[in-house]
N, C-alpha and C positions, 0 to 999 in steps of 0.2 A: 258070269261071263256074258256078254253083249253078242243078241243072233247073229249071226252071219249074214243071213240071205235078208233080203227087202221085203218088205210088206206086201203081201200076195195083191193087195185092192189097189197096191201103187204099178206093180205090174198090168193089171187087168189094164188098170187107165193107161197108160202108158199105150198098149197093145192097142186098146179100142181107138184113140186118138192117131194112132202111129198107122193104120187100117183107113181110119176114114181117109187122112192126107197122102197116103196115095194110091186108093180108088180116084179122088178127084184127080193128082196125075195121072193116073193110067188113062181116063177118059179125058182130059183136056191134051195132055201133050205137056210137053217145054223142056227144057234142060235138067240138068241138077241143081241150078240155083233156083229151081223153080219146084223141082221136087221138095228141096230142105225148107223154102217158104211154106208150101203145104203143112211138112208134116210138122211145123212149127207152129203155122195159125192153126189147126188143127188139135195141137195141144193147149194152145192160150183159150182160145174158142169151148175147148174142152174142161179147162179149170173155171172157165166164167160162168157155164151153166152151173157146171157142177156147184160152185160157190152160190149161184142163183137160186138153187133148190130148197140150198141148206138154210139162206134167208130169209124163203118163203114159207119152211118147213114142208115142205112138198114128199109125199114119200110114193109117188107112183111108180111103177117101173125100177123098183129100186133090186140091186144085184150088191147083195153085202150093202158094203155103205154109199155106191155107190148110186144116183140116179143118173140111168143110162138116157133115158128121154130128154131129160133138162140138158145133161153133158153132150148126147151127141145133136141134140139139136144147137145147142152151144157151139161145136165142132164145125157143125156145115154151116153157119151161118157166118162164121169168121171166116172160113175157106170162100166163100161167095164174095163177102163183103173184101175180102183180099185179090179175091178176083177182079171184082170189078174198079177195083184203085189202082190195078196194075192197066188195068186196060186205057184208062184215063192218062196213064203219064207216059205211054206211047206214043 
């Protein structure tokens, strides 16, 4: 029989990602189309460090198989760099 529930470390990420994108709305502002961009680059941001880590073999900071350093510095650097592309085509 095939588990039920999801991978506990697809959660966590999920969570930490879903956390960072909207701390950055809470303190910037903007709509709900602004919020789902967030918690979006947020996650893409968040799969690229993490991906990043894994190709460096980096294990600093690591929570399970997770590297939280790589991933959320991954996370806010997408939220920035999405920031400031939105600002541009205003």
């Amino acid at each position: 029989m095939q588990d039920v529930f999801p991978n506990p470390q697809l959660i966590f990420a999920l969570l930490l990602a879903t956390l960072v994108g909207t701390t950055y709305h809470f303190i910037a502002g903007g709509n709900l189309r602004r919020l789902v961009i967030s918690i979006v680059g947020g996650w893409f941001g968040f799969t690229i460090g993490q991906l990043i880590s894994m190709t460096l073999q980096d294990s600093a900071f690591m929570v399970g198989q997770i590297n939280v350093m790589y991933a959320l510095s991954g996370s806010i650097l997408s939220i920035v760099l999405i920031h400031f592309i939105s600002l541009e085509s205003k």
